[in-house]
N, C-alpha and C positions, 0 to 999 in steps of 0.2 A: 313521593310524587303526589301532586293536589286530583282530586277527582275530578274538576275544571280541565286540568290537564289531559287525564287519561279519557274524559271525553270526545277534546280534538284531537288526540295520540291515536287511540284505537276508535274507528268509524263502528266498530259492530257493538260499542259497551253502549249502554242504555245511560243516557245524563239524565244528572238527580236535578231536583225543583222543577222539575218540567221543561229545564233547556231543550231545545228542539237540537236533533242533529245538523240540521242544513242550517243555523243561525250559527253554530259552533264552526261547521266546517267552513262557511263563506269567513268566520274570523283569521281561522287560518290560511284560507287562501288569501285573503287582503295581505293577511302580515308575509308570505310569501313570496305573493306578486311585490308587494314594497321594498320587501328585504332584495330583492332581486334587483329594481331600478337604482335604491340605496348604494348596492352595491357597484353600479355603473358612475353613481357620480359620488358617494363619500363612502369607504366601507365602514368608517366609525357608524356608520346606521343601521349596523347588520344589529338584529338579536337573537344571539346564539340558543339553542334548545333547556342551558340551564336557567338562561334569564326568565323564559317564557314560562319554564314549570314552578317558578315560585310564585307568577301573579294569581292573586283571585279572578276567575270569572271575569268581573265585571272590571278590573282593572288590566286583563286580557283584552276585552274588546277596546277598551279604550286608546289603549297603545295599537289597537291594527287600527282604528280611526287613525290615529295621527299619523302614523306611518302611510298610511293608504294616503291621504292627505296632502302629503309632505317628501318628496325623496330624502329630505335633510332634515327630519322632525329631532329635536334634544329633549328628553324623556331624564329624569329622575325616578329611579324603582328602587324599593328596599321593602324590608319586613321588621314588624315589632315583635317583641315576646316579651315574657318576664323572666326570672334567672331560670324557673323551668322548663321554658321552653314553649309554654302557650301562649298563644296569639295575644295579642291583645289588640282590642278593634277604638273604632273613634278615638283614635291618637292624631290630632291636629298636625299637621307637617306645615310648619312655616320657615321659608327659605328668604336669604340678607345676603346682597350682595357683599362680599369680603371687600371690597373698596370701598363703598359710601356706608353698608350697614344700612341701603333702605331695603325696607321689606317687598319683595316682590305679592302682584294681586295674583291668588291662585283661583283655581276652581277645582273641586271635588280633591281635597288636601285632607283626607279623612283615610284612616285604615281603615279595610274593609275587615271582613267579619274573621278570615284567617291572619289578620296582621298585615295585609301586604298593602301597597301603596304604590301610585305612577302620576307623575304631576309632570304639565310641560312648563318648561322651562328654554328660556331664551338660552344661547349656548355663554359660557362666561364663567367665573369660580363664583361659590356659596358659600355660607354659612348655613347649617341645614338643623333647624330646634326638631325635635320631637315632644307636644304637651300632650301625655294623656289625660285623661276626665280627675279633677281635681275629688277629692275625699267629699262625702263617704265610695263615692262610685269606685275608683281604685286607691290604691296606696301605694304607686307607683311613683318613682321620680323621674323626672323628665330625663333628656338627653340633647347632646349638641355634637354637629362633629364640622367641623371648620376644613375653610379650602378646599371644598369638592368641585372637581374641576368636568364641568357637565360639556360635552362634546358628542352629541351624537346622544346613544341609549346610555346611560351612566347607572351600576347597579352599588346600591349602597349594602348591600348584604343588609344579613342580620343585626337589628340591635337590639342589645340585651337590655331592659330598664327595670333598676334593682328597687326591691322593697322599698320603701321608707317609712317614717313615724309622720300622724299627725300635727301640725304647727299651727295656731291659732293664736288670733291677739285683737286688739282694737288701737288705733294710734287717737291721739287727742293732740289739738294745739294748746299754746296756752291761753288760759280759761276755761280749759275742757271742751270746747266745742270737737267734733267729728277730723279728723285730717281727711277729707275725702280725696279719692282717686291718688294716691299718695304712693308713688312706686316701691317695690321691692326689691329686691336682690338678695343670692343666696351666696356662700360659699361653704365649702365644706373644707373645714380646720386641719382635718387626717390628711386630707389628700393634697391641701392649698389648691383646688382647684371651685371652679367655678362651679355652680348649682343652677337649672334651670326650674325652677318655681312653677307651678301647675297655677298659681295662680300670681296675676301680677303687679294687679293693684289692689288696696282700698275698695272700700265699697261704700253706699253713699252713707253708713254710719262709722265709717273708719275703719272697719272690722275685716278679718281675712281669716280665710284658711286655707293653707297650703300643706304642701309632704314635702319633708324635709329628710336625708339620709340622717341615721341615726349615728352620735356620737359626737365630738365635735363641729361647730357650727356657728357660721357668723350669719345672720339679717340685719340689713340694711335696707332703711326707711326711709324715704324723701319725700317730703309733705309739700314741694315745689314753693311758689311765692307767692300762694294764696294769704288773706290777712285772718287771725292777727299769727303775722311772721314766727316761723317755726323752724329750729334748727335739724337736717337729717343725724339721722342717729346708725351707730353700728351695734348690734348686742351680741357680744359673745355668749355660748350657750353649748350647755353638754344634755344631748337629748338621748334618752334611754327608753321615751317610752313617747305618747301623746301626749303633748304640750300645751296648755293655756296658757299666755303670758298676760292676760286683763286688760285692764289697762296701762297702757303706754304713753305715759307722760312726756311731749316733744318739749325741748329745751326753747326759750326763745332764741330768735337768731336775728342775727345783726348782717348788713350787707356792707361787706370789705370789699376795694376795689384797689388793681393795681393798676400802672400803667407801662408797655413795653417798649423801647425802642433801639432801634440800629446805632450802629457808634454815630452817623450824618445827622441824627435824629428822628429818619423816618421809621412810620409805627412799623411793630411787629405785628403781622395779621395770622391768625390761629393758634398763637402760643397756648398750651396747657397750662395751667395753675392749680397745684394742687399744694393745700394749705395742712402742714405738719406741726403736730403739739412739741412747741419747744422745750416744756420739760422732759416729755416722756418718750419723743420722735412719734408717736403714733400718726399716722395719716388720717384728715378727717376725711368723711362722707361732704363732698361738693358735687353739683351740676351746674350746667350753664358757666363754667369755669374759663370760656377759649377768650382770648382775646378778640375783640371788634375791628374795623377797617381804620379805629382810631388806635389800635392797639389796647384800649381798656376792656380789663374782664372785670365783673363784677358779680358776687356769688353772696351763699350765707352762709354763717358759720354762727357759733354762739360765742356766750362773753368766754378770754380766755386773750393767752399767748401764742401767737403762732409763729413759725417763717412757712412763708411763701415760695415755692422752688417753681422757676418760670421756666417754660419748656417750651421752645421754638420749633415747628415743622422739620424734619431731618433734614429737609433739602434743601432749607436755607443757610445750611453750616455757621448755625448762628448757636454760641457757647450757651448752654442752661444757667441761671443764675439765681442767686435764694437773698429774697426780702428776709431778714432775722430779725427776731423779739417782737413783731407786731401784737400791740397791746389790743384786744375789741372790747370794747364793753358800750357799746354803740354804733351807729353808722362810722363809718372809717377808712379816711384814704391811706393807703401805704403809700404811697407816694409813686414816683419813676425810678425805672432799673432799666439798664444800657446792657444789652446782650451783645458783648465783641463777634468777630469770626473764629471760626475755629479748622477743624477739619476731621472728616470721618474716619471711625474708627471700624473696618467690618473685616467681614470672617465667615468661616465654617467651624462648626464644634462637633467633634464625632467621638464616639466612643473607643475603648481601646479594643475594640474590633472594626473600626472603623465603619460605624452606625452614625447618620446624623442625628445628632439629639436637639427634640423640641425644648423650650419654654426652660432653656439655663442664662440662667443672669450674670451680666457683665458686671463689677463694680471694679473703679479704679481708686486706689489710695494712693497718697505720698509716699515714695519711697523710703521703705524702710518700715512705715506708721500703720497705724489703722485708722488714720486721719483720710475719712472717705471725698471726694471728688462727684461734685453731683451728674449723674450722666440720665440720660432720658432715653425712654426707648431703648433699653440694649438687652432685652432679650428675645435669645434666638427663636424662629419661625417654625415653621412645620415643615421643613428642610434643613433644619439647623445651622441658618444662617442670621447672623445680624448685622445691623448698621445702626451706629448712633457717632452722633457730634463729641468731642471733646476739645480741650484746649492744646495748645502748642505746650512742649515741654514733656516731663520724663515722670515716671507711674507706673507702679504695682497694678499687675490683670489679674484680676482672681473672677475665673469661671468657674459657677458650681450650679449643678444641678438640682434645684432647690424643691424640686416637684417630685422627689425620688425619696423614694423610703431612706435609703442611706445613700448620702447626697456624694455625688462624684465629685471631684473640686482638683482644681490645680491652679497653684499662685506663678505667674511670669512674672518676675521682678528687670524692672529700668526697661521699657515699653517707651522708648522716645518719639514722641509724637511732631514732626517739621513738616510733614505734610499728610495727604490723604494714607492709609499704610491697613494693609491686610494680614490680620495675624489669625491665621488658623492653627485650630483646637485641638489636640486630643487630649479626653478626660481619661484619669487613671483612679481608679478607686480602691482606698488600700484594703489591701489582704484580708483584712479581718474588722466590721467594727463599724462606725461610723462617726465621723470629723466632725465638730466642732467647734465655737469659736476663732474664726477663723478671720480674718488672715494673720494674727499673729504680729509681734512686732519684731523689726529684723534685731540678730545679734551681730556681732562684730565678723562674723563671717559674711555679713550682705546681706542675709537671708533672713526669714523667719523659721525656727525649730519645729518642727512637722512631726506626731506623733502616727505611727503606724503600728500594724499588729499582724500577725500570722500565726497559722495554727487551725483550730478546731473553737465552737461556741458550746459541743457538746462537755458540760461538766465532767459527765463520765469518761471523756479523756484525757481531762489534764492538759492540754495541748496548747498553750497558748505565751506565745514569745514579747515583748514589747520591743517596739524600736521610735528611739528618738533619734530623729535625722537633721540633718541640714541645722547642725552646730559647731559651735570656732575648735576647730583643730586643738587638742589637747586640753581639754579643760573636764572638771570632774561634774557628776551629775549626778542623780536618784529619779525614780519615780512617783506616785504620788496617787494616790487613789479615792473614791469617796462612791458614796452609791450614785449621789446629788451632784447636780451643776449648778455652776453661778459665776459668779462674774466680780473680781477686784481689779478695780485697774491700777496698775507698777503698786504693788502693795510694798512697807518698808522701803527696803532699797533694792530694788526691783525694778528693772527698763521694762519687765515685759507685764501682762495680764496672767492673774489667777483664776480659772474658768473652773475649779470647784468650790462647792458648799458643801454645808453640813460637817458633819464628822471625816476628818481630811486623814488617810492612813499614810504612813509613809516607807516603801519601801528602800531601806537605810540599814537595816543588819548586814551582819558578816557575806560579805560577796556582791550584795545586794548596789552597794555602791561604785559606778564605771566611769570609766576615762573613755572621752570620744574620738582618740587618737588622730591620725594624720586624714580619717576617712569623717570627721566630726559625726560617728553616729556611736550611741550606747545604745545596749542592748538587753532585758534582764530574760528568763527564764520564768515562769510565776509557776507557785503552787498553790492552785485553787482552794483547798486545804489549810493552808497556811496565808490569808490574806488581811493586811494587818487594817486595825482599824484606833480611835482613841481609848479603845475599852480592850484591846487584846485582840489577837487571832482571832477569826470568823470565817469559814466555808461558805466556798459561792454555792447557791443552790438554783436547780433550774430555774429558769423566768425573771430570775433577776436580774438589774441592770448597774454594771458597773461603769464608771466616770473613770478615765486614765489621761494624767499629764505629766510630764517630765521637767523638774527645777536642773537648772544649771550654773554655773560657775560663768560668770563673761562681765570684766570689765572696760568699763566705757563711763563718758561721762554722767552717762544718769544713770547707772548703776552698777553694782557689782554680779549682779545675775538675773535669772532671763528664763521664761516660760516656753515650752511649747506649746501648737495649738493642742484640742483634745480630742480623745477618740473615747465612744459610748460601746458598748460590749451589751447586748442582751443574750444572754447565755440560756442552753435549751437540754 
């Protein structure tokens, strides 16, 4: 409990910095008498006694202002800390409305001196940043927490904002001149999640420093369409400690433009455009990418190949569609692309306790393939719900939790789509292990071969089973092992993908090889001890990380045999 507190709590304690009693006690009678009327015409505007004990002072009186003010006043409160637990002060609160993204004007949007914080707000849902003071002042990273639904007093509790390392660089156009005021953006590689940056542009010699969590890590740079023309950049980066990157040489950039339209011909207005390296699929760093009221977007990218994947508003049930091999190596019209109708694809995705899970990606393939189907928007919200467009016709769903240490996945195979159709989720995560290469190409059972595992990760128990599932009824099989992942696609005479590298071991001795009988699953027993490799036997040892897939028997027109997806083992 704050001394703030226990000065309005108990009237006989003496308040520190010279607070007077009768200024203390009239706070709480205001927020009494308020709470009181509040409670006559909305009780969402009550504030309950643990709300009150976590503000500072000064962000105490400021909520009985408003309450006193207002019988229906909407108050945003919470507190900062760092992972220890101490405060931490002048943390900028800046809140964006969850529909438009514009930033609401605050006043007194600062933590006070114990972390806490109360800012009014119109009543409506948020997106709610936390910046604290950028290095050398702390080495704190930012925070963000999305859909806060402010209705009356709204308490965001505690947040935690973890260490980070120094990041530092300067951006140049080309010629070397400054990129000034040139935006940033952070992610972090570990987690695939977004990063909020302490600091957010350039400065007027191009130069920045920010906190960045340590370890894997993407910066993204956009020098906007200042001259002379600069293309934004993404830099992958393993940070372990404080960082100088120096100088940052922007690539030139070239302005690509497409054009959108309905099957009638009339334009598409807000389509996304986001411009993908056709050899490698990478996605570039674009802005200003929406389509116009003529249906043209126009953006920069540098020289290079790309397709273009057009991506129409959800509500216009208008199918996404991909400009391919655009050549740039100057100004460059891609020409027009005609977006058909389609119809939506939504849902709930819960967990196998039936939890809705945020931020899992929808992708659909070809039956059968891993020949993907471009969709837009389809992952699920902070409710674990999504909606995206697709075409008419029949596709593999593969939902996977891709923001999850070991990612929960489940393929629905022949998902025919004739009109609008709601297919709800539950994710199943196998036993032991972690999937992938995924989805897999189907074998002559329908399906694609699904590796699973049960058992223990601890070495010291030996414990550990493999199961290949979802294979054709009687056909023989082995397993397959490697420390390393990688990727062959139908290697030889192969329908399906080889998703390891390196030294490939095969489990093939005496026993070791199964028949998937009427149930098309095999199943071996491993002895951690005995784990074959190209060079002989090797024992797994704690912390290492083994690769497991399963080769099988299944003829069809493009091959004689067929992969499962894979499953990763880190053992402890």
């Amino acid at each position: 409990m704050s001394q703030s507190w226990s000065c309005v709590h108990n009237v006989d304690t003496p308040c520190a910095s010279g607070t007077s009693h009768g200024l203390l006690a009239s706070a709480w009678k205001l927020l009494s008498l308020s709470s009181a009327r509040a409670d006559l015409a909305a009780p969402a505007s009550l504030l309950p006694i643990e709300t009150l004990s976590m503000l500072s002072f000064p962000n105490l009186l400021l909520v009985a202002a408003i309450t006193a003010s207002s019988a229906q006043a909407d108050v945003l409160i919470g507190r900062l800390t760092d992972s220890l637990g101490n405060p931490v002060p002048q943390v900028n609160i800046d809140v964006f409305d969850s529909a438009t993204g514009d930033e609401l004007a605050l006043t007194g949007d600062f933590t006070a001196s114990d972390g806490t914080f109360a800012v009014v707000v119109p009543a409506g849902s948020y997106d709610v940043v936390a910046l604290p003071p950028a290095p050398p002042v702390t080495l704190l990273v930012g925070a963000r927490v999305d859909d806060v639904v402010v209705a009356g007093t709204f308490n965001l509790g505690t947040l935690v904002l973890e260490a980070g390392v120094v990041l530092s660089g300067r951006a140049l156009r080309p010629g070397g001149s400054p990129a000034v005021g040139a935006d940033l953006e952070g992610r972090d590689l570990d987690t695939n999640r977004d990063v909020v940056l302490t600091t957010a542009k350039t400065d007027l010699n191009g130069a920045f420093t920010t906190t960045a969590p340590p370890g894997g890590f993407r910066l993204s740079i956009d020098p906007g369409v200042d001259l002379p023309l600069a293309a934004p950049v993404m830099l992958e980066l393993t940070l372990g400690g404080a960082t100088n990157l120096g100088n940052i040489a922007l690539p030139t950039g070239y302005f690509v433009s497409v054009t959108a339209l309905q099957a009638g011909g009339a334009p598409v207005v807000g389509a996304d455009v986001d411009a993908v390296d056709s050899a490698t699929g990478q996605e570039l760093l674009t802005s200003s990418d929406d389509t116009n009221g003529s249906g043209v977007a126009s953006f920069v990218v540098p020289a290079g190949v790309f397709d273009l994947e057009v991506c129409a508003p959800t509500s216009t049930r208008l199918v996404p569609q991909i400009v391919t091999n655009v050549a740039v190596s100057g100004p460059t019209n891609a020409g027009t692309v005609t977006l058909p109708i389609g119809r939506h694809l939504s849902g709930t995705v819960r967990s196998s306790a039936g939890v809705p899970i945020p931020n899992v990606d929808l992708d659909l393939f070809l039956p059968g393939t891993d020949t993907k189907v471009l969709t837009c928007s389809d992952d699920t919200n902070a409710s674990g719900q999504y909606l995206t467009t697709v075409p008419f016709g029949t596709f593999d769903a593969l939902f996977e939790d891709v923001q999850s240490d070991c990612a929960e996945a489940v393929l629905i195979p022949n998902v025919t789509i004739a009109g609008d159709l709601t297919l709800n989720v539950d994710l199943t995560a196998p036993g032991l292990g972690c999937r992938f290469c995924l989805p897999g190409i189907a074998n002559s059972s329908g399906r694609a071969g699904i590796m699973d595992a049960m058992g223990s990760a601890l070495v010291a128990q030996n414990n550990v089973t493999l199961f290949a599932r979802d294979l054709p009824a009687q056909v023989f099989g082995f397993f397959l092992v490697s420390r390393t992942q990688g990727f062959v696609a139908q290697p030889g005479d192969n329908s399906g993908n080889l998703c390891l590298g390196g030294g490939i071991g095969r489990y093939s001795g005496p026993g070791q090889i199964g028949q998937s009988g009427s149930a098309g699953v095999i199943s071996l027993q491993l002895d951690l001890a005995q784990t074959p490799t190209p060079l002989g036997f090797v024992s797994v040892a704690p912390g290492e990380t083994w690769n497991y897939q399963a080769w099988f028997r299944n003829f069809t027109s493009t091959g004689t045999s067929n992969f499962t997806t894979g499953l990763s083992i880190e053992f402890q």
